[in-house]
Each structure stands twice: as structure tokens, then as C-alpha cells.
C-alpha positions in Angstrom: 0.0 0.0 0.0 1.1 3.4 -0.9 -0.5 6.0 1.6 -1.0 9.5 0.4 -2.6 11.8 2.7 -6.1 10.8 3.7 -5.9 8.0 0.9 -4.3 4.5 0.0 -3.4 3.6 -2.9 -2.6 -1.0 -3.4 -1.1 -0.8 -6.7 -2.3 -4.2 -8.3 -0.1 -4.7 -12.2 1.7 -2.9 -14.6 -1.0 -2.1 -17.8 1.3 0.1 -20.0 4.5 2.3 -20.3 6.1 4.6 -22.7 8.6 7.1 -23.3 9.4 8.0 -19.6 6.0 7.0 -18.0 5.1 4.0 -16.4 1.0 3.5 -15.8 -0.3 0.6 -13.3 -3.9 -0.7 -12.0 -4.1 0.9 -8.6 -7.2 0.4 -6.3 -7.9 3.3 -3.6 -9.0 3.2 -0.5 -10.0 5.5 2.1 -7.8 6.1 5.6 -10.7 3.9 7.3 -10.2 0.9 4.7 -13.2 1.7 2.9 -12.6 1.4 -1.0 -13.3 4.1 -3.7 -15.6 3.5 -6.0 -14.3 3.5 -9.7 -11.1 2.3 -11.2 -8.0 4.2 -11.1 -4.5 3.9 -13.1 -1.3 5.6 -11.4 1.4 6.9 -13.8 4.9 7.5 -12.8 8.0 7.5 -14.3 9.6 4.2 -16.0 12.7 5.0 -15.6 15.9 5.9 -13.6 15.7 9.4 -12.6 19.4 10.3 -11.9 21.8 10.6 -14.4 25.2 8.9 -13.0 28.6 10.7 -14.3 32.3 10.2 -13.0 31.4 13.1 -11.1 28.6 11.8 -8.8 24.8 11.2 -9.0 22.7 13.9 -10.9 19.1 14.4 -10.9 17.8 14.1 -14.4 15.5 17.1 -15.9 12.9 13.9 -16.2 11.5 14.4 -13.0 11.4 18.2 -14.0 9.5 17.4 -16.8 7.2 15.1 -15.6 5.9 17.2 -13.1 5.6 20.2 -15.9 3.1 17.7 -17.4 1.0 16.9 -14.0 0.7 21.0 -13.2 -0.1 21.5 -17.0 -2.9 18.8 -17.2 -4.2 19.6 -13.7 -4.1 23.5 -15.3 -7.0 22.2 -17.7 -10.3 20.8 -15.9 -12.4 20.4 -19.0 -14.6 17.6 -19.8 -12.3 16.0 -22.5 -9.4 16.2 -20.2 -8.0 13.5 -18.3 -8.5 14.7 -14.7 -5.7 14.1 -12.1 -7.3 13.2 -8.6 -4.2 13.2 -6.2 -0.3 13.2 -7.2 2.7 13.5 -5.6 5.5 15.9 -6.7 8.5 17.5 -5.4 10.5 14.2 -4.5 12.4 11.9 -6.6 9.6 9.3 -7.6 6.9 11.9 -8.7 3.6 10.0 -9.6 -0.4 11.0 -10.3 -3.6 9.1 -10.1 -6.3 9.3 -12.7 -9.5 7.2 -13.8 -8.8 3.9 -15.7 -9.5 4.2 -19.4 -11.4 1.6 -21.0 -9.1 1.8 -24.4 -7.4 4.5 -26.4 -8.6 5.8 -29.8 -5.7 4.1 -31.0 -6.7 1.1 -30.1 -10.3 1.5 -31.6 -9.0 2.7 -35.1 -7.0 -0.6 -35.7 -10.4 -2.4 -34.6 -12.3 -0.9 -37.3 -15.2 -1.3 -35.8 -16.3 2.3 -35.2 -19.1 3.4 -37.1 -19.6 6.8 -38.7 -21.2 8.3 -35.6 -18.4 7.1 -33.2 -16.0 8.6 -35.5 -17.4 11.7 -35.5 -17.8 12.1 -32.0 -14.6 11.0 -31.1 -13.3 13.7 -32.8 -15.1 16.3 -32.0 -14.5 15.2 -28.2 -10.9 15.8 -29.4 -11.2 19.1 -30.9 -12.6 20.4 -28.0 -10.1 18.8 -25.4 -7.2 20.9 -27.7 -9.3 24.2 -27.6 -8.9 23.6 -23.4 -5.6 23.6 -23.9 -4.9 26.1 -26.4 -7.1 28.4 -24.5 -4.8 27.9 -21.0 -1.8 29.1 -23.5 -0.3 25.6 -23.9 0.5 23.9 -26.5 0.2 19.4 -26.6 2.7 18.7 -29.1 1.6 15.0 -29.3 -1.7 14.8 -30.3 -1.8 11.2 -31.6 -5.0 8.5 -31.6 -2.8 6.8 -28.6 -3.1 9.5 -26.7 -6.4 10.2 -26.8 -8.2 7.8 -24.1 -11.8 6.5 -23.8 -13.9 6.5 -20.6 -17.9 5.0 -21.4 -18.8 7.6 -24.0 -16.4 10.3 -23.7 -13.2 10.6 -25.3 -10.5 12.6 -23.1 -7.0 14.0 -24.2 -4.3 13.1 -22.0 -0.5 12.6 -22.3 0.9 16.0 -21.3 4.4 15.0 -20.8 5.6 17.3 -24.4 3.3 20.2 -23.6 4.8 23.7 -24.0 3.4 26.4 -22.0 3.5 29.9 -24.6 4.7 32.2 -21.6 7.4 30.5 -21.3 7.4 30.1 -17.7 10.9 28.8 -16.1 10.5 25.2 -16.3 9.8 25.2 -20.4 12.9 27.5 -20.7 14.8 24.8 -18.4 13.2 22.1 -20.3 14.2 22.7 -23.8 17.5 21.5 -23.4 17.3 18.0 -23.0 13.9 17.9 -26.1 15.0 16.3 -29.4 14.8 18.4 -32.3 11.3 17.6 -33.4 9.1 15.9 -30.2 5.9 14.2 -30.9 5.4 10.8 -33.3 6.9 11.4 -36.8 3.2 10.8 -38.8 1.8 13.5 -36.4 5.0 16.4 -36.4 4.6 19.5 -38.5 7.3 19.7 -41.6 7.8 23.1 -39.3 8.7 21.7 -36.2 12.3 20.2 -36.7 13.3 24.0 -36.2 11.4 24.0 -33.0 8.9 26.5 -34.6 5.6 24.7 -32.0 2.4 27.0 -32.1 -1.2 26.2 -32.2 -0.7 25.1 -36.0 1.5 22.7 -35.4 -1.0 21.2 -32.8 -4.2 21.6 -35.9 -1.6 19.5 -38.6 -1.5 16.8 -35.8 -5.4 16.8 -35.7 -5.6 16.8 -39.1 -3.6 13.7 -39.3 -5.7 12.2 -36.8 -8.9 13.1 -38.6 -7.3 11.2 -41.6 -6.9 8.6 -39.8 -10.5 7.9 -38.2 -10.8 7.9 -42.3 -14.8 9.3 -42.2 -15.0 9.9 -45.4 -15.0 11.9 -48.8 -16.6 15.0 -46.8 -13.5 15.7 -44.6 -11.2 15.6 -47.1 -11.1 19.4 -47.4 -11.0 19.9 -43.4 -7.9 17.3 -43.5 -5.8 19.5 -46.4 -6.1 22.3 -45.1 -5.2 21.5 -41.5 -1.7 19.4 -42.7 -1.1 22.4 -45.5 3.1 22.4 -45.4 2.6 26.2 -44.5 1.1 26.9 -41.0 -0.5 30.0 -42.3 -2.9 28.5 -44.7 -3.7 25.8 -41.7 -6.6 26.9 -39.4 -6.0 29.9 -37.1 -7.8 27.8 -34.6 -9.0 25.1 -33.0 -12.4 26.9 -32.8 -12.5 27.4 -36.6 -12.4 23.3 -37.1 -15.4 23.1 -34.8 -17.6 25.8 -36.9 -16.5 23.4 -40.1 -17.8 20.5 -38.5 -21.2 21.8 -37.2 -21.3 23.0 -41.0 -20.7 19.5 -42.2 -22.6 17.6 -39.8 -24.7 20.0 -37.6 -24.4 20.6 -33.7 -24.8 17.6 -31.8 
């Protein structure tokens, strides 16, 4: 058992890892014994976080990092955000508790078996989870199918370990010296982004991406150009702008 405060937490099998995160089953329980209702997953980092050197032990910018993402997530309450209940930060093993997804988009897409409908609320679900976080000044950087996660009916963007806060608070400016030229998944990186050059258009090209890959059909085609245009300029200005087009396609749900 793992107590935290006026909670336990009996962490019960690994289900996932990736990158630097590792994500397990946890079941939580009250300090009187009493369990929570609901399933829970606990995500904490996967690997070592020191650096050792001939020089000593030195604490990796990881754990700087993944404690940017928790504050950043936690930053956006939104209904297609993952929520963070309880975490733990400021110590070497940093770690936060969320609901247990019942699959990723990912996951559904290789299924095929989402119909029309599904596909269509799935992204919009997305669409609006980005404008959360575009409207809080960040930016994702790895909007991807995987990381898009499905509780019953709603879909909820999570996996804020790349975001990038545009005010450029200290920890981004601390953290872009250990990112790689281009972060994200290939498929989903703007052509713009090996010269670091992240704004809210490079998050729209990884949308449109995504959208091609729910593959709704012939109607969307046009929404998909235009968001992965080479040139960011001819992209959407916003995330607010790919909503209006699909209300105009489909009609408000």
C-alpha cells in the first residue's frame, strides 16, 4: 500500500509504459479501509531518474519534466481532459492518479469497428479537449490517436508530458535543453517543427492527421488538407474554426 494523505493507494499490475512514463492498475481506499468507487490507473516514471557521471549522481530534468506535465494537465479541468485526482510531486519518484481508461482511440481505429457516428464524436470530443488547452496558453505537441483515451462515452485528451506552456514560464525555458529536435510521433509532427517552430498550428496538422486517420470519409477531405497544408498559415487559425466546419458539415450535436 502506498499512503498518500487521507488515501491508500494498493497498486495491483503494470498495464502500459512509454517514453518515460510507467502507468499501473491501482485500487484506492480511504484512511478507514473503505474502497473508492471506480477504477483508477497511477502513472509515474519508468525510468531511472538520476543521471550517474564520474562526477557523482545527478538528478535528471525527467522528473522536472514530468511534473511540468501533472501542473499543466491539472491546469486544464475540461470535460475532454484527463482529470488528475491526487499526485505526488516534489521528490524523486513523482507519480499521479487518474480514472482507468477503458481503451485509447488508438486502439479502436486498428479495430475498425467504429461506425460513422463514433468517429465523428470522437473527434469532436478531441477538438474540444485541444481548444482547453490552447485556450490555457499551452500547446500538446503529441496529439496522436494513442493519446487520446476512452472513458464510457467520452473521449478525453491526455499525455501532457511534451506540452509547451507559450509564456514560457521557467520550467519550459529549463526544459528545452534536454527535447529532441522535433518531439511528438513522426506521422503527427509539423514539416515546421524540426526548427522548434511549435504553435497552435502545429498542434491543428496533428489533428488533421488524426482526422485522416478515423478515415470518415470523402466529406472531410477538405478539413484534413487544409489542416496538414506544409505552410502553417494556410492551416486553421484555430481550434475553434475546425469546430464551426464541422457543425457546417454535420450539424451541432
Amino acid at each position: 500500500m502506498i499512503e498518500h494523505g487521507n488515501y491508500l493507494l494498493n497498486v495491483k499490475e503494470e498495464i502500459g509504459s512509454g517514453g518515460f512514463g510507467l502507468v499501473e492498475r491501482v485500487e484506492l481506499y480511504n484512511v478507514r479501509g473503505v474502497r473508492c468507487p471506480g477504477q483508477f490507473a497511477r502513472k509515474s516514471l519508468a525510468t531511472d531518474p538520476y543521471i550517474y557521471t564520474s562526477q557523482g549522481v545527478v538528478r535528471s530534468e525527467i522528473i522536472t519534466r514530468f511534473e511540468r506535465e501533472i501542473l499543466y494537465q491539472e491546469k486544464c479541468p475540461d470535460t475532454n481532459i484527463v482529470p488528475i485526482y491526487l499526485h505526488s510531486i516534489g521528490n524523486d519518484n513523482p507519480w499521479y492518479l487518474m480514472d482507468l481508461a477503458d481503451k485509447d482511440l488508438g486502439k479502436e481505429i486498428r479495430a475498425g469497428r467504429l461506425t460513422t457516428e463514433e468517429k465523428i464524436h470522437a473527434f469532436r470530443d478531441v477538438l474540444k479537449g485541444v481548444k482547453c488547452i490552447h485556450d490555457n496558453d499551452l500547446l500538446h505537441r503529441d496529439i496522436k490517436p494513442r493519446n487520446v483515451l476512452k472513458f464510457e462515452n467520452t473521449y478525453k485528451v491526455g499525455d501532457f508530458g511534451l506540452v509547451k506552456n507559450l509564456n514560457q514560464d521557467p520550467n519550459s525555458v529549463v526544459l528545452t535543453q534536454i527535447n529532441d529536435p522535433a518531439m511528438g510521433t513522426e506521422r503527427y509532427i509539423a514539416p515546421e517543427c524540426g526548427g522548434q517552430q511549435y504553435t497552435r498550428q502545429s498542434d491543428i496538422f496533428a489533428i488533421g492527421v488524426l482526422l485522416e486517420d478515423l478515415n470518415i470519409g470523402n466529406e472531410f477531405d477538405l478539413m484534413i488538407e487544409k489542416a496538414t497544408n506544409r505552410r502553417p498559415t494556410k492551416r486553421y487559425n484555430t481550434v475553434d474554426e475546425m469546430l464551426t466546419e464541422l457543425d457546417l458539415i454535420f450539424g451541432v450535436e
